[in-house]
N, C-alpha and C positions, 0 to 999 in steps of 0.2 A: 628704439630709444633705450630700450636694457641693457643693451651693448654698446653704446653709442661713444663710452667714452673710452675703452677699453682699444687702445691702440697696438696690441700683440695679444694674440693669448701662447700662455708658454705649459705645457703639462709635461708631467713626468708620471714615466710610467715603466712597466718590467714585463718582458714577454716569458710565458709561463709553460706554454707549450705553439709549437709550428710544426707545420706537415704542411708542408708546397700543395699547392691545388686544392687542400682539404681543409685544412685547420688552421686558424690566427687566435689564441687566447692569451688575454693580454690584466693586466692590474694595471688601474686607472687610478693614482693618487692624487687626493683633492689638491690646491694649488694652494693651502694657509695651513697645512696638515690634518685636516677635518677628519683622515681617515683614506681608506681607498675602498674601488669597490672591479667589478669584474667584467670584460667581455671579452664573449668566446662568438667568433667568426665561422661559420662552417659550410662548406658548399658543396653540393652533391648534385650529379646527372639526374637529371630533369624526366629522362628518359625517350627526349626528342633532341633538337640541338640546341641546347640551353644547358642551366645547371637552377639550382634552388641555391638560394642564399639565406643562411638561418644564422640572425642576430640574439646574442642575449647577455643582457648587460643586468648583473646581481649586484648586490650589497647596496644598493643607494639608500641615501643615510632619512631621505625624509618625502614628503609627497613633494616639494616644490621642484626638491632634483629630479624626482620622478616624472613630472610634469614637462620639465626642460629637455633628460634627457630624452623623453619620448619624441618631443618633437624636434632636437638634433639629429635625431636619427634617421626620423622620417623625412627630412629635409635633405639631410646628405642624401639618402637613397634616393630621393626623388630627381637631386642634381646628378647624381651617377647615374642614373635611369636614360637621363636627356642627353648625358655626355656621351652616352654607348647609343645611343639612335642617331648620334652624328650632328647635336645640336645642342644648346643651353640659350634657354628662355626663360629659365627661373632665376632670379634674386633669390639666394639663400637665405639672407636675412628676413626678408618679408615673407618667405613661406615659410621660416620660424618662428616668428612671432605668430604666421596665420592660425600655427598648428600649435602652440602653445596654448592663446585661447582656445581651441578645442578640444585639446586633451584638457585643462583645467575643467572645463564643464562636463567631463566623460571620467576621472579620476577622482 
């Protein structure tokens, strides 16, 4: 429903620094000029056949973005997670909202 009417979402943003295989850090500017805030993507060998994937998203301006973008993130992760096992069974949406109400009650 908090997205419901929102038919594109459009962001602008400025990559800050890239290193192929390693590093994506990116400036994330709010969409009515609120400001911007930060993430830095990083992934390193596992040290079996895998790698680590380390998120971290700075500057956000309040707990509610905080709340949100908590759980966009863990959403998208969770859809990329199903898509690399060779399947998607999650709705995006509905396991953001799921994880919204629970990061609200844990923030």
């Amino acid at each position: 429903d908090k997205y419901a009417e929102e038919q594109q979402a459009t962001h602008r943003g400025e990559i800050v620094a890239f290193e192929p295989d390693e590093r994506l850090q990116f400036k994330w500017f709010e969409p009515r000029g609120e400001g911007s805030s930060e993430v830095a993507i990083k992934l390193r060998d596992d040290g079996q056949d895998g790698c680590v994937l380390e998120l971290v998203h700075s500057g956000l301006a309040d707990r509610e973005m905080i709340v949100g973008v908590l759980a966009g993130w863990h959403a998208h992760l969770d859809l990329l997670s199903k898509v690399l096992e060779g399947g998607r069974t999650t709705d995006f949406w509905v396991r953001d909202q799921q994880l919204e109400g629970e990061y609200r009650a844990r923030v």
